[in-house]
C-alpha positions as CSV (number, residue, x, y, z in Angstrom):
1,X,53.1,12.3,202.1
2,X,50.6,14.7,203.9
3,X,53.4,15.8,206.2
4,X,55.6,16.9,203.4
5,X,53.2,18.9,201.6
6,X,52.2,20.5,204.7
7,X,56.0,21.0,205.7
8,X,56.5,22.8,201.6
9,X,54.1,24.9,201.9
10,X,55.3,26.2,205.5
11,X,58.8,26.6,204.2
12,X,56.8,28.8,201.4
13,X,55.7,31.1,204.1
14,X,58.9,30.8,205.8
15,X,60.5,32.3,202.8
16,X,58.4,35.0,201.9
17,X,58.5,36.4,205.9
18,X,62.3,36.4,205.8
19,X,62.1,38.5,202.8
20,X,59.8,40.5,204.5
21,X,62.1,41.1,207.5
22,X,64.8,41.7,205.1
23,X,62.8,44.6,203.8
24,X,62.0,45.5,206.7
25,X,65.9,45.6,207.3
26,X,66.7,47.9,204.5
27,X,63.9,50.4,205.9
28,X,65.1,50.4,208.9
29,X,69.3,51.1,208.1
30,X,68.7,55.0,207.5
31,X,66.9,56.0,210.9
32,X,69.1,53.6,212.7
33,X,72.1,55.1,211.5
34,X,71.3,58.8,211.6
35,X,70.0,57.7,215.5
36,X,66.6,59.5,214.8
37,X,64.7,55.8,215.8
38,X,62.8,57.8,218.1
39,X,61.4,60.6,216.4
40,X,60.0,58.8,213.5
41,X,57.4,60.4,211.4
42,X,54.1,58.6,210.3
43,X,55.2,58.0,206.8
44,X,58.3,56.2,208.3
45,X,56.5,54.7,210.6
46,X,54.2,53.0,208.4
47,X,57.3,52.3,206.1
48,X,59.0,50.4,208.5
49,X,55.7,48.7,210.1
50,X,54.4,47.3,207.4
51,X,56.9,44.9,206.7
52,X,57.7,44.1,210.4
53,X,54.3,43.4,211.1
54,X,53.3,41.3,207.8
55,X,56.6,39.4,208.8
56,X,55.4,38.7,211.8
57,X,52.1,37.6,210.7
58,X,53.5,35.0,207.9
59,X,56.1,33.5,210.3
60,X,53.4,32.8,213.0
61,X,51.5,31.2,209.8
62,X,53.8,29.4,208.6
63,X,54.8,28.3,212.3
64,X,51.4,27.1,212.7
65,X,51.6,25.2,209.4
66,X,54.5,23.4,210.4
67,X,52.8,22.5,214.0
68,X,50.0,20.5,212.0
69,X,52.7,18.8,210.6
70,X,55.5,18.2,213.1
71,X,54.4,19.2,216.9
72,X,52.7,16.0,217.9
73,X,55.0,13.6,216.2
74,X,58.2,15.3,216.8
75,X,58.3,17.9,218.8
76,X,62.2,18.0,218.7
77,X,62.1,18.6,215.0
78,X,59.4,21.4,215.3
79,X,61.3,23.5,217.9
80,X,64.8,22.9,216.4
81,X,63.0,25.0,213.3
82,X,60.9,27.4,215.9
83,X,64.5,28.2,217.0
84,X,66.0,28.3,213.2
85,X,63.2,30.4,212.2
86,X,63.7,32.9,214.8
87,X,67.5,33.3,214.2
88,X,66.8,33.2,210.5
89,X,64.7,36.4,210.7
90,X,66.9,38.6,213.0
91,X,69.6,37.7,210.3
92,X,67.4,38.6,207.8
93,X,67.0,41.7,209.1
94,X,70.5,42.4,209.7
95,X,71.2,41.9,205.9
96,X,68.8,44.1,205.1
97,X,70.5,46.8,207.0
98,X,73.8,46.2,205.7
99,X,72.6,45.7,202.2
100,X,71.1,49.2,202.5
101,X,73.9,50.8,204.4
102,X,76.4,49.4,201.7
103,X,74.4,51.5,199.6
104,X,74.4,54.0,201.7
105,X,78.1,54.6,202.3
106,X,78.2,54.2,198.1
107,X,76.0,57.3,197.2
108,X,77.7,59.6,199.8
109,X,79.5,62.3,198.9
């Protein structure tokens, strides 16, 4: 019963840092398509930080929530969602950027 408490509230945390890369998405479609990545100011900067880093902060969280759960007693289990996770949040991100390039393409003249 312990184990599936533990495992709810790291698929709590595993939601909330895939929204966060999905933000992080949607910031990120404008530079990315006007190829200024590199030239960035500090507002945008902080814009697109932000999210990316507060993702990455929750999924290591909830990572580690799930390993108190599920690395000793199945190790299999815990890297098949390590591996989920990971693929989860680049596809997250990758909506994001479409979602906000849809709208993109929408508003231009």
């Amino acid at each position: 019963m312990e184990n599936w408490i533990t495992r709810g509230v790291a698929a709590i945390c595993a939601v909330g840092s895939t929204a966060l890369f999905w933000t992080f998405g949607v910031f990120l479609a404008v530079p990315w398509r006007e190829s200024r990545m590199l030239s960035l100011n500090s507002i945008e900067w902080q814009v697109l930080g932000i999210p990316l880093l507060t993702g990455l902060a929750v999924t290591w969280g909830a990572l580690h929530i799930l390993a108190i759960a599920d690395r000793a007693s199945s190790p299999r289990l815990y890297l098949t969602i390590v591996v989920a996770l990971a693929i989860i949040s680049i596809m997250a991100v990758l909506g994001g950027m479409s979602w906000s390039g849809e709208r993109i393409a929408l508003t231009a003249p």
